[in-house]
DSSP file (Angstrom, degrees, kcal/mol; ACC not computed):
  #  RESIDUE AA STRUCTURE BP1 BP2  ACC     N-H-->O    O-->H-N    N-H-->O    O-->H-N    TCO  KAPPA ALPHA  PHI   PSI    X-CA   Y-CA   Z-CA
    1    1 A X              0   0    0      0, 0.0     2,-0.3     0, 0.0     0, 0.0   0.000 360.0 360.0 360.0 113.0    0.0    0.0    0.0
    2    2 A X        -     0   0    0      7,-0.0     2,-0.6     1,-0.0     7,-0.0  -0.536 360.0-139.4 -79.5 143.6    1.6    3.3   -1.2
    3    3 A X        -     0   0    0     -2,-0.3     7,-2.2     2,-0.0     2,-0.4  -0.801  23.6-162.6 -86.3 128.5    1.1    6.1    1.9
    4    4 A X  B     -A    9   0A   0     -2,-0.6     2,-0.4     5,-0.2     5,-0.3  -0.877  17.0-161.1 -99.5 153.6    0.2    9.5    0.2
    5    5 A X  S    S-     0   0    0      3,-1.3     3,-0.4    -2,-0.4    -2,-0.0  -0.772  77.4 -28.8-133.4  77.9    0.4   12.8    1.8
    6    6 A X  S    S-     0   0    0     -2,-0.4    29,-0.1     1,-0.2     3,-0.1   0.839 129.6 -39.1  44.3  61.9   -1.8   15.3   -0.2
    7    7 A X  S    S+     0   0    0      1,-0.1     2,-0.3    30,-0.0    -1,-0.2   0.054 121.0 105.8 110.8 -55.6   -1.4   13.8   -3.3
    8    8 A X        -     0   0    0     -3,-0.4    -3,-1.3     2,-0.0    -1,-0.1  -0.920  62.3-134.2 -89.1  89.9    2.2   12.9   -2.9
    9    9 A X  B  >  -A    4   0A   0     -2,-0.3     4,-0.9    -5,-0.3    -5,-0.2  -0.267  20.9-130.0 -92.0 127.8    3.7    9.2   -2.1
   10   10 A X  H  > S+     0   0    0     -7,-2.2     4,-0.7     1,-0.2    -1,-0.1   0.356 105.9  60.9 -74.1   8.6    6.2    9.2    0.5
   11   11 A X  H  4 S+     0   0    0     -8,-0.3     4,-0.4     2,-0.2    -1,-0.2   0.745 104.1  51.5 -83.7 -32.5    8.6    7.3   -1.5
   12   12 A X  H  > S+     0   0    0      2,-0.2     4,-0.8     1,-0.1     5,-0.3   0.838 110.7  50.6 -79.0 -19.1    8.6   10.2   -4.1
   13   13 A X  H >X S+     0   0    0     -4,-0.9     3,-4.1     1,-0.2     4,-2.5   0.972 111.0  43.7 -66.3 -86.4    9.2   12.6   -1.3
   14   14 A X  H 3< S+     0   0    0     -4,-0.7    -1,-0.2     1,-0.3     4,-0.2   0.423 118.7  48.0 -77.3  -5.8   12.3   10.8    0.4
   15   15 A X  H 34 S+     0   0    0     -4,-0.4    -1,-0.3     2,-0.1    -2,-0.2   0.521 113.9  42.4-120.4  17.0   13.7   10.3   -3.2
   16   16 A X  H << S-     0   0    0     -3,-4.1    -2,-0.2    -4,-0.8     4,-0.2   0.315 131.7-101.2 -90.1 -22.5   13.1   14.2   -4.5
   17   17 A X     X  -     0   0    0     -4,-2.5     4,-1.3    -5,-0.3    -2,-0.1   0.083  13.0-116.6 101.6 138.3   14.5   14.8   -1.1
   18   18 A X  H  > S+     0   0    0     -4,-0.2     4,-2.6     2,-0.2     5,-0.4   0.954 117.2  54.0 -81.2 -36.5   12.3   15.8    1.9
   19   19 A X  H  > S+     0   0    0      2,-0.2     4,-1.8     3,-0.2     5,-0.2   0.969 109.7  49.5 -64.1 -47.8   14.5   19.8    2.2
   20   20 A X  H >> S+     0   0    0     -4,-0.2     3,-2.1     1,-0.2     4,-1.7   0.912 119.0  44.1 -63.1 -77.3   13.5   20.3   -1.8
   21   21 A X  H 3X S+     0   0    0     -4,-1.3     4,-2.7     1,-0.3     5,-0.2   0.769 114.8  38.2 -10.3 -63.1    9.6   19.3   -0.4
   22   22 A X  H 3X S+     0   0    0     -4,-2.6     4,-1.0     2,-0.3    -1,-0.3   0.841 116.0  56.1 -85.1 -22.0    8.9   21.2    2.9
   23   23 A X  H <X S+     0   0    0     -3,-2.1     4,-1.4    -4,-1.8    -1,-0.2   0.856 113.8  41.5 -98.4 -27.0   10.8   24.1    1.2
   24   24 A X  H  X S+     0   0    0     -4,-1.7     4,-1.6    -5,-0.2    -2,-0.3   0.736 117.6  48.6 -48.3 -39.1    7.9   23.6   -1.8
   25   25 A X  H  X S+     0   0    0     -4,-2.7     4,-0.7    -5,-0.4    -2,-0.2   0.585 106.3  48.2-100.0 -19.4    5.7   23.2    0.5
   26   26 A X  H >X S+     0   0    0     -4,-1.0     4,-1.3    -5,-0.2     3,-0.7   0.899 110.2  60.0 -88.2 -40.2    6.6   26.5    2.9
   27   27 A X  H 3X S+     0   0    0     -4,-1.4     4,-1.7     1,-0.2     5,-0.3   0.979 109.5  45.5 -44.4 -70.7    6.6   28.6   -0.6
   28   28 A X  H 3<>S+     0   0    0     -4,-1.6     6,-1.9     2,-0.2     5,-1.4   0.676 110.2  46.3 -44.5 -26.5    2.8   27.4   -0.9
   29   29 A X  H X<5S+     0   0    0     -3,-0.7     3,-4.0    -4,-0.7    -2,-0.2   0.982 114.8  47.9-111.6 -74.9    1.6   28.0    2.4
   30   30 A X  H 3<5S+     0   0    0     -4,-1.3    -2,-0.2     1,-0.3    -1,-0.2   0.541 116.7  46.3 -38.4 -14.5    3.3   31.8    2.5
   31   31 A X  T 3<5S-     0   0    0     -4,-1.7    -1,-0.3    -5,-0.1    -2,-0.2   0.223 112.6-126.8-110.9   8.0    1.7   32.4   -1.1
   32   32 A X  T < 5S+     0   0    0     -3,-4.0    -3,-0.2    -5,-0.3    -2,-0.1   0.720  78.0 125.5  46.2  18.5   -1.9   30.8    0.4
   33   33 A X      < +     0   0    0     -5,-1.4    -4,-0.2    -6,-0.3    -5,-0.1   0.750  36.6 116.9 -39.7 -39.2   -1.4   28.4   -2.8
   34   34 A X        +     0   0    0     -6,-1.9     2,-0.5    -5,-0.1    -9,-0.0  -0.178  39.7 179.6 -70.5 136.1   -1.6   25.2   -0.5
   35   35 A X        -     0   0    0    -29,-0.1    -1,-0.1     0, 0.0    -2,-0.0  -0.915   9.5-155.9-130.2 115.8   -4.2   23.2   -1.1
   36   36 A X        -     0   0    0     -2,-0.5     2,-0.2     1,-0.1     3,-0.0  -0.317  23.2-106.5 -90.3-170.7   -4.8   19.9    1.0
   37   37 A X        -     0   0    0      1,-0.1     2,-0.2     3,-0.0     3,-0.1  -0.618  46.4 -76.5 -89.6 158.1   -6.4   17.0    0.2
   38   38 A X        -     0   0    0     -2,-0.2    -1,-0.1     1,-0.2   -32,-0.1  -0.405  45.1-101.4 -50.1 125.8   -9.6   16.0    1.5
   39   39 A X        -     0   0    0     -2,-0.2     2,-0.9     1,-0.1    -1,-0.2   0.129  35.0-157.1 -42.5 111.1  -10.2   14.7    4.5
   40   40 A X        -     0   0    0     -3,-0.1     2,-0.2     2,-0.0    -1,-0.1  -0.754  11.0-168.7-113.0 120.6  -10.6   10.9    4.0
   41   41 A X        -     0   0    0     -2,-0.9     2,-0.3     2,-0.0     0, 0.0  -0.568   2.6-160.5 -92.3 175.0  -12.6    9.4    7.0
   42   42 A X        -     0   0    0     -2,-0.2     2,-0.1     2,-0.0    -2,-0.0  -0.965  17.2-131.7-147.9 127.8  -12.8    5.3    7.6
   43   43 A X        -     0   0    0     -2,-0.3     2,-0.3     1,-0.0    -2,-0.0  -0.576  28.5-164.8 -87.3 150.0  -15.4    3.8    9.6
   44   44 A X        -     0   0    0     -2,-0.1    -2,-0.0     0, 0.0    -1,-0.0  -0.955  24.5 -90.0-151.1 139.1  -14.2    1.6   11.9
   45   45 A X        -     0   0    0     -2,-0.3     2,-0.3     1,-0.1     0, 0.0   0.049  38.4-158.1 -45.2 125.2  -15.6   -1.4   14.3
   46   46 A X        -     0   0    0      2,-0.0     2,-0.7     0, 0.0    -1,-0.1  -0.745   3.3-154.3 -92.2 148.4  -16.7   -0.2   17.8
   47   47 A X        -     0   0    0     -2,-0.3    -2,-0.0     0, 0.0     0, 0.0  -0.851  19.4-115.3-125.6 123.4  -16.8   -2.6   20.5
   48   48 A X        -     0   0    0     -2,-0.7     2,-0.5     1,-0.1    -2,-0.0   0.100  25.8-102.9 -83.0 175.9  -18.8   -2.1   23.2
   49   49 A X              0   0    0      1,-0.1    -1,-0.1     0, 0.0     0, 0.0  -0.381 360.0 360.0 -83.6 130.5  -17.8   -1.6   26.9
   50   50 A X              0   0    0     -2,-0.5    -1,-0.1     0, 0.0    -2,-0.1   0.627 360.0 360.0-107.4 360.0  -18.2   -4.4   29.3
């Protein structure tokens, strides 16, 4: 299972380099460019309390 992070696969991160990233990513957020991804919810089994 690849993990993404708005869009982004951490594999592609750690092999563009995480400094080139967060420093793309600090550009966006000071130019109100950033845009995240949506909010992915997961329902998930409750059990109740005994």
């Amino acid at each position: 299972m690849v993990e993404l992070v708005d869009g982004v696969a951490v594999d592609a991160v750690a092999a563009s380099g995480v400094d080139a990233f967060l420093q793309d990513l600090a550009e966006q957020l000071r130019t109100y460019t950033y845009r995240p991804s949506a909010l992915r919810r997961v329902k998930t089994a409750t059990t109740p309390a005994s």
